[in-house]
BALOBA-1460 file (C-alpha; in Angstrom, 3 decimals):
// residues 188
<rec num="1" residu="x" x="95.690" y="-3.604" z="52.062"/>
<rec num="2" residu="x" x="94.749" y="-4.142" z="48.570"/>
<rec num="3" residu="x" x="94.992" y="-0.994" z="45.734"/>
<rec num="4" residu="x" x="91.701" y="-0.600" z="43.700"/>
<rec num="5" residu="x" x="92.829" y="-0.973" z="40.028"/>
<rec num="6" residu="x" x="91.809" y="1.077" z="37.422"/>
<rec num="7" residu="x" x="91.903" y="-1.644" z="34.699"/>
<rec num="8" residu="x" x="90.599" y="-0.857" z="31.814"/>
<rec num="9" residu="x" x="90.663" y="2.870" z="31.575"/>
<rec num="10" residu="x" x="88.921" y="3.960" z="27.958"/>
<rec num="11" residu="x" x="86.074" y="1.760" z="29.424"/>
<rec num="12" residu="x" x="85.863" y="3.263" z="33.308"/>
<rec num="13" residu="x" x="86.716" y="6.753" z="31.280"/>
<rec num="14" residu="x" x="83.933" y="6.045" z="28.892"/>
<rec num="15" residu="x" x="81.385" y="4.912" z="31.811"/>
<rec num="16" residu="x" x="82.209" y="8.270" z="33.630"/>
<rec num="17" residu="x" x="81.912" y="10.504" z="30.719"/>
<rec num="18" residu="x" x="78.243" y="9.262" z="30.430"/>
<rec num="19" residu="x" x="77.644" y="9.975" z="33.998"/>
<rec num="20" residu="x" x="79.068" y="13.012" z="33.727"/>
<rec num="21" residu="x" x="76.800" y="13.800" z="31.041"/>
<rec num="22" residu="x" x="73.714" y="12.667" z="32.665"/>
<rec num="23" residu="x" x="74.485" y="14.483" z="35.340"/>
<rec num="24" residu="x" x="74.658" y="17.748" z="33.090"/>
<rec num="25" residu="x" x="71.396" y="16.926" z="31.206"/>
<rec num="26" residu="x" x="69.179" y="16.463" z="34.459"/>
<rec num="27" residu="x" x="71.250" y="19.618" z="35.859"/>
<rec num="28" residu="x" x="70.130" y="21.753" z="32.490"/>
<rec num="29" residu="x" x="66.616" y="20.610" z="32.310"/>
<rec num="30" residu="x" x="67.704" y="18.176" z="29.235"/>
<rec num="31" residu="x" x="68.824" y="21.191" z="27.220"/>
<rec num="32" residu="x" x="72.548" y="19.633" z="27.274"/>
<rec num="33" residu="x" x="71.741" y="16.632" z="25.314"/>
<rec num="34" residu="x" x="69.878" y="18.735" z="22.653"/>
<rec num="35" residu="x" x="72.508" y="20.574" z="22.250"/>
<rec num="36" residu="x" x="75.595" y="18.350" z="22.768"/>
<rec num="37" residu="x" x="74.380" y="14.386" z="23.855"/>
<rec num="38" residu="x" x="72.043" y="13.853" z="21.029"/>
<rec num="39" residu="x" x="72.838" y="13.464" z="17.177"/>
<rec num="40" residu="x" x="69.862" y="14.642" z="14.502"/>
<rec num="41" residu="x" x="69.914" y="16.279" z="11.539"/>
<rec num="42" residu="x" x="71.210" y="19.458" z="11.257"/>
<rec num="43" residu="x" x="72.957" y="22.292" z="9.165"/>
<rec num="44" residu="x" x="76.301" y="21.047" z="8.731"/>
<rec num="45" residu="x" x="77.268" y="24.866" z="8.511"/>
<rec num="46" residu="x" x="76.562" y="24.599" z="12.589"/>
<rec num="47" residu="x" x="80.190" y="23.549" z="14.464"/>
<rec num="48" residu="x" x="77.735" y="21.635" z="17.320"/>
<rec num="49" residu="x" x="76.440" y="19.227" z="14.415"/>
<rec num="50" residu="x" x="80.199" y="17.444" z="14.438"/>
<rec num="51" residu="x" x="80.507" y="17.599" z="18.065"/>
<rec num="52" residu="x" x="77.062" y="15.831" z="18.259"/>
<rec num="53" residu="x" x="78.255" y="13.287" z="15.506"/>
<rec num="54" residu="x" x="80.799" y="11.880" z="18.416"/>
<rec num="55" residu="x" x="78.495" y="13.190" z="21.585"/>
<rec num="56" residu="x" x="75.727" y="11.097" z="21.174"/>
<rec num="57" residu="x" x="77.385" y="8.096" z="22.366"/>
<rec num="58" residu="x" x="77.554" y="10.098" z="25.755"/>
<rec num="59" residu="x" x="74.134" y="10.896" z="26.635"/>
<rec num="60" residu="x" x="71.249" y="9.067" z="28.107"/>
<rec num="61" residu="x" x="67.540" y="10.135" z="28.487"/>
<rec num="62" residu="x" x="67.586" y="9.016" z="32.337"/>
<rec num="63" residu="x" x="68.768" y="6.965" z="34.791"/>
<rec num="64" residu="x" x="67.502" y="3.453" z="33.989"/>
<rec num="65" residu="x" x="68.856" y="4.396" z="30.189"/>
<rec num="66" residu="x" x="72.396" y="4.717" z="31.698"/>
<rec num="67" residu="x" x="72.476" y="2.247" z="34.660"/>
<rec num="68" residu="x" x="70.901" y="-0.373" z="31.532"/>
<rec num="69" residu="x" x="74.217" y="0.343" z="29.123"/>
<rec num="70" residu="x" x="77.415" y="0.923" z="31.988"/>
<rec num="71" residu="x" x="76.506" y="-2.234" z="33.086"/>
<rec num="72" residu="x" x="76.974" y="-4.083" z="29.797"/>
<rec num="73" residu="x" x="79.637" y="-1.528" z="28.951"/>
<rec num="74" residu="x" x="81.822" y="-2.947" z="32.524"/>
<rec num="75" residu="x" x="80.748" y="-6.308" z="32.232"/>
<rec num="76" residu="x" x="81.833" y="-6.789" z="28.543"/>
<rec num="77" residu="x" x="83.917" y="-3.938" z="27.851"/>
<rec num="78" residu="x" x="87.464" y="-4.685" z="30.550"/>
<rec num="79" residu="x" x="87.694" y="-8.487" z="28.660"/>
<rec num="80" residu="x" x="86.971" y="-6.307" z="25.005"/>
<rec num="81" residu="x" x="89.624" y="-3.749" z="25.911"/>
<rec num="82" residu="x" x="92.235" y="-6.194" z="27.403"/>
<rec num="83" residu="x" x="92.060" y="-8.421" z="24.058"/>
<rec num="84" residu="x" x="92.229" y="-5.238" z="21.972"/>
<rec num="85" residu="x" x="93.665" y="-2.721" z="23.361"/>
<rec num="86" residu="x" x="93.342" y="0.534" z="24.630"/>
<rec num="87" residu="x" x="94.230" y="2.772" z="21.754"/>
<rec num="88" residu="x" x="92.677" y="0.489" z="19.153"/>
<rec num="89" residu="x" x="89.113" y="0.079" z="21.386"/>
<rec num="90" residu="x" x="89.066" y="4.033" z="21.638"/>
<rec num="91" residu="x" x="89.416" y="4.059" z="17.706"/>
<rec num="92" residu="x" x="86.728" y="1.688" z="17.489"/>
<rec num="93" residu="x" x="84.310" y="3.692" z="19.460"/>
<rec num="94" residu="x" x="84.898" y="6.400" z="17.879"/>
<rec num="95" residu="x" x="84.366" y="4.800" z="14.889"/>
<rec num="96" residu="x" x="81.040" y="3.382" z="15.824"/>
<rec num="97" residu="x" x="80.015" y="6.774" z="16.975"/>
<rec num="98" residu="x" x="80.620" y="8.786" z="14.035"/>
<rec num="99" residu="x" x="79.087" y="5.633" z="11.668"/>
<rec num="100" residu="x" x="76.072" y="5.328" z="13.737"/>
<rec num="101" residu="x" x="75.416" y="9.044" z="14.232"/>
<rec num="102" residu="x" x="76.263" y="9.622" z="10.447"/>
<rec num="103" residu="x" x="73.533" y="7.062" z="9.510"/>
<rec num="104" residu="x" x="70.942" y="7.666" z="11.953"/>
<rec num="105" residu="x" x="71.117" y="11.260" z="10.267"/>
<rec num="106" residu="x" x="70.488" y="10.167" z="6.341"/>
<rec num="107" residu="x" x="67.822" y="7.027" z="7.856"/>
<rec num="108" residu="x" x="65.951" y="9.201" z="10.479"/>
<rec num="109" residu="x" x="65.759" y="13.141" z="9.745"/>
<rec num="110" residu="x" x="62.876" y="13.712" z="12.371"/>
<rec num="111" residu="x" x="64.418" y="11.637" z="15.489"/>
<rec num="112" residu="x" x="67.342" y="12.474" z="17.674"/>
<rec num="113" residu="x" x="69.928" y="9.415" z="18.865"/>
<rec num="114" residu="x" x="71.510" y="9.093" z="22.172"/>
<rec num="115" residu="x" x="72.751" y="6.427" z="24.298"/>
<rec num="116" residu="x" x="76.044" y="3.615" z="24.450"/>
<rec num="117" residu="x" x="74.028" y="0.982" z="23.053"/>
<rec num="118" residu="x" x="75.434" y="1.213" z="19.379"/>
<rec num="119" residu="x" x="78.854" y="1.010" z="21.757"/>
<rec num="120" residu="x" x="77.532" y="-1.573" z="23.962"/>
<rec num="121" residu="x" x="76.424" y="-4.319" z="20.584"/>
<rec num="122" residu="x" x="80.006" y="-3.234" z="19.095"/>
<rec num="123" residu="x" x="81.615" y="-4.620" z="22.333"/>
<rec num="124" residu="x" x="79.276" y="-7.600" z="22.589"/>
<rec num="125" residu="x" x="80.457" y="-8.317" z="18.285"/>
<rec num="126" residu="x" x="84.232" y="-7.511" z="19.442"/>
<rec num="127" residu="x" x="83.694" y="-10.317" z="22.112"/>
<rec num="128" residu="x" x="82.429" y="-12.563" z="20.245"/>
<rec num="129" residu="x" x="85.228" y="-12.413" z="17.658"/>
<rec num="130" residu="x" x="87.932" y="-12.680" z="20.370"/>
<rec num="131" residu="x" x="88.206" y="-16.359" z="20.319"/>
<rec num="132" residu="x" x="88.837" y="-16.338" z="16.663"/>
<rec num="133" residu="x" x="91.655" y="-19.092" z="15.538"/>
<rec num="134" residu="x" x="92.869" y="-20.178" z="12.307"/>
<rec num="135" residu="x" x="90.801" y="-17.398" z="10.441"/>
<rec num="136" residu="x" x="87.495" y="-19.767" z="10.966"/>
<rec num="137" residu="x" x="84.525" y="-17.966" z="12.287"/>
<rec num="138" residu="x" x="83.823" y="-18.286" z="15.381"/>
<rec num="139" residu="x" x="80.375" y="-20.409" z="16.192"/>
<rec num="140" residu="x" x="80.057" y="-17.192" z="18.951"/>
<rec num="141" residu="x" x="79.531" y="-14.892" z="16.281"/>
<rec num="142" residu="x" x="76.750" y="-16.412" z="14.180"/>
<rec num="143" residu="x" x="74.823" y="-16.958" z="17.453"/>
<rec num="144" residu="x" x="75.148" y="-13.485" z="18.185"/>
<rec num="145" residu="x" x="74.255" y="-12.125" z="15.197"/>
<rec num="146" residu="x" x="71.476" y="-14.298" z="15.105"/>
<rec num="147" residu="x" x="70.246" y="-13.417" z="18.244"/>
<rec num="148" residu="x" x="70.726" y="-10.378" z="18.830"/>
<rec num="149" residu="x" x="70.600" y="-8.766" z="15.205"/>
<rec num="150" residu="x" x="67.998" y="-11.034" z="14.610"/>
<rec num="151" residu="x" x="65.879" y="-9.528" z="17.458"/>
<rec num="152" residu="x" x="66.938" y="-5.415" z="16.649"/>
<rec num="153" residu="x" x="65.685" y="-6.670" z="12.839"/>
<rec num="154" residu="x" x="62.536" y="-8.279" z="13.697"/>
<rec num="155" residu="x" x="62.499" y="-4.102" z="16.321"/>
<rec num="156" residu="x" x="62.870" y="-2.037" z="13.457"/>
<rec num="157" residu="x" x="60.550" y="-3.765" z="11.113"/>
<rec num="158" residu="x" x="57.428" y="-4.202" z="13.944"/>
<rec num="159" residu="x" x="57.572" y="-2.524" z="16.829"/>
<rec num="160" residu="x" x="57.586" y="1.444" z="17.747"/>
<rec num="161" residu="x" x="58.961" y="1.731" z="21.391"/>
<rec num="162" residu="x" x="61.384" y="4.480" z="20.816"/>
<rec num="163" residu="x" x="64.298" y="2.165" z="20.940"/>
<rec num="164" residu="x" x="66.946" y="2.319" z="17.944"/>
<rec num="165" residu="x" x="67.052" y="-0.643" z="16.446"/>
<rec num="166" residu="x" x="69.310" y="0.724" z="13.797"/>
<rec num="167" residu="x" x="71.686" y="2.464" z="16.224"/>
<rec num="168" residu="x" x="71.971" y="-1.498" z="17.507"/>
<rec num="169" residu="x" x="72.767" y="-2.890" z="14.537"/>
<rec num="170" residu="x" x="74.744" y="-0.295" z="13.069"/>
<rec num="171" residu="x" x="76.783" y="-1.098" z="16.467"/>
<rec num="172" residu="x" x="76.987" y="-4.474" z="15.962"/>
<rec num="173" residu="x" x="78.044" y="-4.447" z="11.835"/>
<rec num="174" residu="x" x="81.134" y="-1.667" z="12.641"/>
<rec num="175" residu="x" x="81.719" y="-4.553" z="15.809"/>
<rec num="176" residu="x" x="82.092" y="-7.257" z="13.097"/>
<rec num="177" residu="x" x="83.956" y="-5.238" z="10.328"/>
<rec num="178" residu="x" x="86.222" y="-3.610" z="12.944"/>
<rec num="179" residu="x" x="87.408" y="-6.738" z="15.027"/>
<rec num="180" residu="x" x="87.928" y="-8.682" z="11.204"/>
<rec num="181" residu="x" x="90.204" y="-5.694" z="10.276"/>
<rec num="182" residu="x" x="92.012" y="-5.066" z="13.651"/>
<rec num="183" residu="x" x="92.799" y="-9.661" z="13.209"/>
<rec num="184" residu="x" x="93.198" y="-9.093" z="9.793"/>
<rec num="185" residu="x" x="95.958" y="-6.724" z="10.541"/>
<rec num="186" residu="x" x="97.746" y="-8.338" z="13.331"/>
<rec num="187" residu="x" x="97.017" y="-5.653" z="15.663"/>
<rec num="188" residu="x" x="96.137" y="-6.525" z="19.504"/>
């Protein structure tokens, strides 16, 4: 009989987390992600404001939010994580949640942020870096940003359907600048 692998564990870990959290914000009436799940502006006197600054990345308004992110989060994130590593993807999302919460903050006083997809466009930008060779850029990336910053642009600037667009491409910059530092450093 075969073993079920757990094989990429800060992704599966990640995945859960969000369910978990869900799970808590349907089980609370939503009053979990106000309080924990979602980043907005806020006294940084209040200890919850930092714990919201990482948190956000967790929460998700509903099901089709969630279901929409954990599967581009386990279809992109195992090959991210294996090429990376486990410690360094972890610092990475972490990263990308403090950056993107930080800046949603200053850019958007009156809206709250939650959701993976500022984790899910830094995967998609790690994995399109991976098959850098020779310190050329890969043809991968320009497409990418071209596609998919170029649509999350063209969101921002003309359309209002409580998406954010600047959550996305926050995501997908700290991608770029993280996977060039983690190759420029030799790390895994």
């Amino acid at each position: 009989m075969k073993k079920i692998q757990y094989n990429s564990p800060v992704i599966l870990t990640y995945v859960l987390l969000c369910l978990g959290a869900l799970i808590l914000s349907i089980l609370t009436a939503g009053r979990s992600n106000r309080l924990l799940f979602c980043v907005y502006r806020s006294s940084l006197a209040d200890p919850l404001t930092y714990v919201r600054l990482f948190g956000h990345v967790l929460g998700h308004s509903g099901w089709q939010h969630f279901f929409n992110n954990a599967l581009y989060l386990l279809i992109v994130g195992p090959a991210v994580e294996e090429r990376y590593g486990s410690r360094n993807l972890l610092v990475a999302m972490l990263v990308t949640a403090f950056v993107s919460g930080a800046v949603h903050c200053v850019l958007s006083p009156g809206a709250g942020l939650l959701g993976a997809s500022g984790i899910v466009f830094m995967l998609i930008f790690l994995a399109s870096l991976s098959g850098m060779k020779n310190g050329c850029i890969p043809l991968t990336l320009i497409l990418v940003a071209v596609l998919y910053l170029g649509q999350e642009v063209y969101g921002a600037l003309f359309l209002n359907d409580g998406v954010s667009h600047l959550g996305h491409i926050i995501g997908g910059v700290c991608g770029t600048v993280l996977g060039f530092g983690m190759r420029k450093s030799g790390r895994k």
